[in-house]
VEXNU-857219 format. One record per residue (C-alpha): residue in one letter; x, y, z. Coordinates in steps of 0.5 Angstrom, whole numbers, plus 500, padded with zeros to 3 digits. Layout:
BEGIN
AXYZ/...
This chain:
BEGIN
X500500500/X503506498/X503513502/X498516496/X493511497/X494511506/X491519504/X486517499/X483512504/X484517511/X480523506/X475518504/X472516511/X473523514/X468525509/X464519509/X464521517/X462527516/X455526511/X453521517/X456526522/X450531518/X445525517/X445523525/X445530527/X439531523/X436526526/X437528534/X435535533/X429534530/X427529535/X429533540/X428539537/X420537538/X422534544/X424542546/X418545542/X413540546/X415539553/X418545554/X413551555/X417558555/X422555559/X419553565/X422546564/X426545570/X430539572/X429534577/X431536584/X438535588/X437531593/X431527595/X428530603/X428524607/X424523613/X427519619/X421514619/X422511613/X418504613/X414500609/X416499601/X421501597/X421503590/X422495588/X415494592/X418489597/X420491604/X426496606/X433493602/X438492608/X445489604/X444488597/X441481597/X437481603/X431484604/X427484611/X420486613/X419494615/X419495622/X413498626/X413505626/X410509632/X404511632/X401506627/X398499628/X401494622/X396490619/X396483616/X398483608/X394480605/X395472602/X396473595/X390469591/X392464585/X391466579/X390473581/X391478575/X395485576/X391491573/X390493567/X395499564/X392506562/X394504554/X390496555/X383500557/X385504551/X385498546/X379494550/X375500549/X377502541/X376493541/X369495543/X367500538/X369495534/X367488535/X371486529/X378487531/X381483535/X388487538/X392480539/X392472538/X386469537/X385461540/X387457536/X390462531/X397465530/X397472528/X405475525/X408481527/X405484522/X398483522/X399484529/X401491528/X396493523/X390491528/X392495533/X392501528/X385500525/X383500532/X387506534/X383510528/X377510532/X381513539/X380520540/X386525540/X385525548/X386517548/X391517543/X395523546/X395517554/X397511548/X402515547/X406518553/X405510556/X409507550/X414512551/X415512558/X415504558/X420504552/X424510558/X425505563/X431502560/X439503563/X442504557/X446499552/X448495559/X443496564/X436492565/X429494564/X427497569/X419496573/X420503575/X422510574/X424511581/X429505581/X433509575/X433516578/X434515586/X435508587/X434504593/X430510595/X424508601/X418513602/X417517608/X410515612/X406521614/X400521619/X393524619/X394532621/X402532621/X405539620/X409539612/X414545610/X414547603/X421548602/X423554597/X429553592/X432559586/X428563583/X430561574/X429561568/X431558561/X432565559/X437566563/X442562567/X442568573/X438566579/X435569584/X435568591/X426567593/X427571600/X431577595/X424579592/X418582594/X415577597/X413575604/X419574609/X419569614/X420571621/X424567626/X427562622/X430557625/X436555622/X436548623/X431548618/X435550611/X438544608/X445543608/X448542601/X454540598/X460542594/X457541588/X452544589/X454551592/X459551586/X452551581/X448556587/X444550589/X446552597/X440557598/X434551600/X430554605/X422554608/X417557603/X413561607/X408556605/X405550611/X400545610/X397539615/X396532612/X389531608/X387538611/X384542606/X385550607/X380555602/X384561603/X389563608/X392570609/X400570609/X402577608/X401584605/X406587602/X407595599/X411594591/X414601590/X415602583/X422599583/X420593585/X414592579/X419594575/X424588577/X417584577/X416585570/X423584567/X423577571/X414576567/X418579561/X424573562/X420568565/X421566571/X419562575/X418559583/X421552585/X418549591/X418542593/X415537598/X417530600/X423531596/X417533589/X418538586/X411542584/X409543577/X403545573/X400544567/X401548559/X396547554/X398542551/X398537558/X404536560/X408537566/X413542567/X416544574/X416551577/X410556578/X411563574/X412569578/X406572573/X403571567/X404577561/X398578555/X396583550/X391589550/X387588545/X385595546/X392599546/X397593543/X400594549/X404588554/X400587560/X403584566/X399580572/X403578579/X401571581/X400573589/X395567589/X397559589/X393553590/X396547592/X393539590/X397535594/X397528590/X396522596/X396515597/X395510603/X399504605/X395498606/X400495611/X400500616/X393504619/X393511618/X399512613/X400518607/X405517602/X406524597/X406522590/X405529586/X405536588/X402540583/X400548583/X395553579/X397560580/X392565580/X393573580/X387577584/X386583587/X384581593/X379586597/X382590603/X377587607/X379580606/X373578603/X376576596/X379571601/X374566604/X370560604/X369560597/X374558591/X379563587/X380563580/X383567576/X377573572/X378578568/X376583573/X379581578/X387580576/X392583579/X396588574/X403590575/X402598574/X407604575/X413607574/X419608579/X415615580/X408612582/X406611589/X405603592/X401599589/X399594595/X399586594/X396581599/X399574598/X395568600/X394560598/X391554599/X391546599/X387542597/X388533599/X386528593/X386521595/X389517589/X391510587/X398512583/X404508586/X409511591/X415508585/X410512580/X410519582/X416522579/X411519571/X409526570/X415529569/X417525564/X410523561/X409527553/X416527551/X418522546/X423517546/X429519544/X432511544/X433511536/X436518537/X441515542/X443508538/X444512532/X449516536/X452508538/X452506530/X455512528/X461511533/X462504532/X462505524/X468510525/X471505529/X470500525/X472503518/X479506522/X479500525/X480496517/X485502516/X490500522/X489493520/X491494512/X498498515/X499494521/X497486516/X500489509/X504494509/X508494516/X509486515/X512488508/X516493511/X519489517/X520483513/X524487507/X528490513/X529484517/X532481511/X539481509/X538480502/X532485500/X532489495/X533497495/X528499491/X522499495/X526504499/X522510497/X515505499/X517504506/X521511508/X519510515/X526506517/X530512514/X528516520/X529512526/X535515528/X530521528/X524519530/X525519538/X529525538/X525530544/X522535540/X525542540/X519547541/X516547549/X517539551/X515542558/X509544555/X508538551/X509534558/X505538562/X499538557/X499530557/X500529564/X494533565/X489529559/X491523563/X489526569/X482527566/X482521563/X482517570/X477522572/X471521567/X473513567/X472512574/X465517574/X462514570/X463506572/X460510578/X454512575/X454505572/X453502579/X449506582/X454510586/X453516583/X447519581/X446523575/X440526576/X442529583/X447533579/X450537585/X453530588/X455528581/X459534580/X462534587/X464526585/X467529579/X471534583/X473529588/X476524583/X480529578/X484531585/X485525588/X487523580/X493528581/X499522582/X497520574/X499526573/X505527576/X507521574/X505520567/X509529566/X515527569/X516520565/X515525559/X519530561/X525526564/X525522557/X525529553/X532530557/X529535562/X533537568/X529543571/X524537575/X521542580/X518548575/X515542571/X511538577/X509546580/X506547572/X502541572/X499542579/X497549578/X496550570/X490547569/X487549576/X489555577/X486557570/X479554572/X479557579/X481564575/X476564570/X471562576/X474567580/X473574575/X466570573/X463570580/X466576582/X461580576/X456574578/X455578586/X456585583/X449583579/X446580585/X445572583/X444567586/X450564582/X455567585/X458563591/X461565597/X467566601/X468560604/X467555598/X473558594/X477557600/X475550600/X476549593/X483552594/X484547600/X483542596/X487544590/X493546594/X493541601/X491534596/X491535590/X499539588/X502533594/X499528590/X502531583/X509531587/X509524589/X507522582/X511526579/X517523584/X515516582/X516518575/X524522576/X525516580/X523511576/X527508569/X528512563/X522509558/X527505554/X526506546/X529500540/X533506537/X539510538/X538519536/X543521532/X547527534/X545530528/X537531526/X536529520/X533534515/X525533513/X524533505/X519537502/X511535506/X505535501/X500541503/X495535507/X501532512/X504539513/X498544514/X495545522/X489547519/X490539517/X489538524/X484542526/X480538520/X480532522/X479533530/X471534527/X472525526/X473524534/X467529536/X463526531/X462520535/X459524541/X456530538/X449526539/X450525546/X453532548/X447534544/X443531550/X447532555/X447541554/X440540554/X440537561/X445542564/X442549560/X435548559/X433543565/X432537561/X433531564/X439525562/X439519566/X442513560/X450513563/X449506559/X450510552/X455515555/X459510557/X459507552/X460514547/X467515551/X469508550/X468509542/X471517542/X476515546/X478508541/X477513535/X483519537/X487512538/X485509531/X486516527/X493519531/X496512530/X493512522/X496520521/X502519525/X504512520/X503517515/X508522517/X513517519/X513515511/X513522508/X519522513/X517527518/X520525525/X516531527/X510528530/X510529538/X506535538/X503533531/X499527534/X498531539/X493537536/X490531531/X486529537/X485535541/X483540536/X476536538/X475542544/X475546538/X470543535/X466542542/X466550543/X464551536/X458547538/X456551543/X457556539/X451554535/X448551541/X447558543/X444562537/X439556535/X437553542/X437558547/X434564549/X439568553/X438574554/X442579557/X450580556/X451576563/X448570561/X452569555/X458571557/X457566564/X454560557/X461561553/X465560560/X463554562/X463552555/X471554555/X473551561/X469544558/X471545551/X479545554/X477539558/X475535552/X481537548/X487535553/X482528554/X483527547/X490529546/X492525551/X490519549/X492521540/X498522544/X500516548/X498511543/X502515537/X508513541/X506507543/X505506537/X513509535/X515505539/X512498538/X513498530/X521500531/X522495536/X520489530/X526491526/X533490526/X537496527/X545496525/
């Protein structure tokens, strides 16, 4: 195989790629362009809560149906809770049926209105697959919208139940969102708190405290009561859980109660208004749920907004409207094997804007509802007088007979399945990693075999010298490269350090140690993991660095302990510092930078110093070849081998493989979604990670051949360019898919995804690297050198 028909091949499967690179991007952003267009209404989608409030009497089932789960195999029966008498379970009956589901009645009733179709086998005959399916259709043509809509959200939230390409199916959503998570049992008049979370939005990724607006204080709160959170969580201005000023008894209902009256200056309803205009809403949970209410359409999103804007038919003027009125529904069930139990299974809301009477008798027996002559509009300027508003709620209980491990179906009901979008993500990835794949082999089995044999072979023929040019160089092509080889150590160090830092988070997510949908502890575990990682830094930049002939040991462990870090926690440092000017929720404290750098200085730099120790200490990395003393001089490249924009080309191959799961993943972290397959992400990282090999050995054989003992930093940036290539889809990210508002929220977004896309870079490089020399190294060893 000649050098020519190498670069042909290696030019044919980059386009190749990126056609399916366009086809599949297709096919995931539509589907999830429809997902954002139907389940996200204005914004309002927010994603799961941080945590799950646990109460200290958890008895009874857990989201697997059985007892408490003590250990892994054992299960035991629930203990007596005080308070409530445990009564006998029930002997099961043989041949007792399970209930009916939601799309079974739907069917049963389309089969009634035709007697004719039948919707499965019939006794005594044998239907294929195919009929099958074209019964079900004719009986579905009969359906109403409102049926049809049920059918589907049903179909889709089964096929959701599923782990990824390594997981089980599960029975329940609650055992792949909060694993091994028991339910709290409450009893009749118990006093529950609302709690009260930031106030956001998708317009904006600047929070707001709720106890910064004007809204009704809380006085003597005890601070006992206000959740402690995490490190991830205060680095992503999750730490500001309090008491809503909001209280309820369990199965009591409250008409309407008076919280507070509150004077707006003229200010305050201008900073209401612009917080209507950006679409904000209010997050509030109970029992560890989080509130929601229904759009238009009929599907749940989380939040209740803090008002409502409409156009004046009169004036075509905005008109805004202050929600100051809540009605709680409080979903429940009852627990058959304790007497006098309530388990919380939805927490939904109606806001309602009223202006309440000065009297109060707007605020009674009756209930409130939202009227044209009643609404409560946010008028004035900074010189009008105060406008008076009085804030009240109510509660009503609904006994229902939705499963405790069900309870979190709502959230995730009307979104369609996103299954194919994720497969061909996997498809996409294993074809690149099979056509490289065929490539490396035609080198490694034709060409390298050749080479290997002619070199070995006293006897062969000179004439197939300039075929297999990658012998000439070998006194060359181990010599340590002139421009930056700190640097060079440095930045592979590092990658290396990610790249057992994303190995290790997500085997964890995989055994359920880790929980994607707490993303609060899922960033503190990935914090924790790339500090503790830092020997594998040490270690592998001054094994690089002692090999490339550096003497200055010490300058080279202080850069790989502090350049990659001290760059992060700089740029967050001047972000915050703008975040508190603007008074966000955002901004961090004080104390959690002084704890970031503790564990920056007092674990992370001593393990980079004892890698980096072991790695001086250790024997030089040996090499087949002896380097001249003289460099030999590089023949004239081809255009193609000697550009860099030549690397920057073919870093879109590695991000090709992963675009569709970064697709998914952008719009758990910026629009509230949700993302729980760990399965197809790990498996996506396992394929990225195999392609920058397959490609940076591919181009380095390449390079070898033409002569060119320049690929140290050259196998490098083939790889790492794929940050490049991330930044510049966040790049479009921003211009199609959000809605940010504001020079803040953009420059916050562009960041973030900075700090990600240089991440993703060193991870990819460091692997491009490593193999690309290992690879050197692996086809010198085979021949005889003199």
């Amino acid at each position: 195989m000649t050098v020519l028909d190498l670069k042909s091949a290696t030019l044919a499967a980059l386009i190749w790629n990126t056609s399916l690179f366009l086809l599949s991007s297709e096919t995931s952003l539509g589907v999830s362009a429809e997902i954002t267009k139907r389940d996200v209404p204005k914004g309002n989608l927010k994603g799961l809560p941080n945590g799950i409030g646990m109460n200290k009497k958890k008895i009874g089932p857990n989201a697997n149906g059985g007892g408490i789960r003590k250990g892994i195999f054992k299960k035991k029966d629930p203990k007596p809770v005080k308070g409530m008498k445990p009564i006998p379970v029930k002997p099961k009956i043989k041949g007792e049926k399970k209930p009916p589901t939601i799309d079974q009645i739907i069917l049963a009733k389309a089969a009634a209105k035709n007697p004719g179709i039948t919707l499965g086998n019939v006794k005594g005959q044998r239907m294929s697959r195919k009929q099958m399916l074209e019964k079900r259709k004719e009986s579905m043509k009969n359906l109403s919208k409102t049926e049809l809509k049920t059918l589907m959200d049903e179909t889709n939230l089964r096929k959701r139940k599923t782990k990824g390409v390594i997981r089980k199916r599960e029975s329940t959503l609650a055992q792949i969102l909060f694993p091994g998570v028991a339910p709290d049992e409450y009893t009749e008049g118990e006093e529950l708190q609302i709690m009260v979370d930031l106030v956001d939005s998708s317009k904006t990724n600047i929070p707001f405290e709720y106890y910064r607006l004007p809204v009704c204080q809380l006085k003597n709160v005890v601070k006992g009561r206000r959740k402690r959170k995490n490190l991830g969580e205060k680095l992503m201005g999750k730490s500001h859980v309090q008491v809503s000023p909001y209280t309820l008894n369990v199965n009591e209902n409250v008409s309407c109660r008076k919280v507070c009256d509150i004077d707006l200056s003229g200010g305050e309803v201008n900073s209401l208004k612009r917080m209507i205009r950006r679409q904000y809403a209010i997050n509030l949970s109970l029992d560890g749920l989080p509130v929601y209410m229904y759009d238009t359409n009929g599907n749940a999103f989380r939040g209740t907004p803090v008002g409502s804007k409409l156009s004046s038919e009169a004036t075509n003027e905005l008109q805004f409207f202050y929600h100051n009125h809540l009605r709680f529904t409080v979903l429940y069930n009852k627990d058959e094997a304790y007497e006098g139990s309530h388990r919380i299974v939805g927490f939904r809301v109606k806001p309602i804007s009223i202006k309440h009477a000065e009297d109060g008798s707007t605020c009674g027996n009756k209930k409130v509802i939202n009227h044209k002559d009643t609404l409560l509009e946010l008028t004035g300027d900074l010189n009008a007088r105060h406008l008076k508003v009085m804030h009240s709620y109510e509660v009503e209980w609904e006994l229902t007979n939705k499963e405790w491990a069900d309870r979190w179906d709502v959230y995730l009901r009307g979104r369609p399945d996103e299954s194919l979008a994720h497969h061909m993500s996997i498809i996409n990835s294993f074809m690149v990693v099979v056509f490289l794949g065929s490539v490396l082999s035609v080198i490694l089995i034709k060409a390298l075999r050749k080479d290997i044999a002619v070199y070995n072979d006293l006897s062969g023929d000179a004439d197939d010298e300039d075929e297999t040019g990658w012998k000439l160089i070998h006194g060359d092509v181990f010599r340590p490269p002139t421009n930056c080889p700190m640097l060079l150590a440095v930045l592979v160090g590092t990658g290396a350090q990610l790249v057992v830092a994303v190995l290790c988070t997500l085997l964890l997510g995989l055994t359920n140690l880790l929980n994607p949908m707490q993303k609060g502890q899922a960033l503190s575990n990935i914090v924790i993991l790339y500090v503790f990682s830092g020997t594998v830094s040490g270690y592998v930049s001054a094994r690089l660095f002692k090999f490339c002939g550096g003497k200055n040991w010490k300058i080279n462990t202080f850069y790989t302990a502090a350049a990659f870090p001290g760059v992060l926690l700089s740029m967050f440092i001047m972000l915050n510092i703008f975040l508190a000017l603007y008074g966000s929720a955002m901004a961090v404290s004080i104390w959690t930078i002084i704890a970031i750098f503790l564990l920056w200085t007092c674990i992370s730099t001593p393990l980079v110093c004892i890698g980096s120790f072991m790695g001086y200490k250790g024997q030089p990395i040996h090499v087949p070849t002896r380097t001249n003393q003289i460099a030999r001089v590089i023949p004239t490249q081809q255009p193609m081998l000697a550009s860099p924009f030549t690397s920057f080309i073919i870093g879109g191959m590695p991000f090709s493989t992963v675009c569709i799961e970064i697709y998914f993943i952008m719009g758990a972290v910026w629009m509230h979604q949700y993302y729980y397959l760990m399965g197809y992400l790990f498996g996506g990282c396992i394929l990225l990670a195999i392609t920058c090999a397959l490609l940076s050995t591919v181009l380095c054989y390449m390079r070898l051949c033409a002569e060119d003992h320049r690929w140290w930093w050259k196998s490098f940036f083939d790889s790492a360019t794929s940050g490049f290539w991330l930044f510049m889809y966040s790049v479009w990210y921003l211009c199609t898919k959000l809605s940010l508002v504001g020079f803040l929220p953009v420059t916050v977004y562009l960041t973030y995804m900075c700090m990600v896309s240089v991440a993703f870079g060193l991870f990819c490089g460091a692997i491009g690297f490593m193999t690309a020399f290992l690879f050197t190294k692996t086809i010198y060893s085979a021949v005889k050198i003199d």
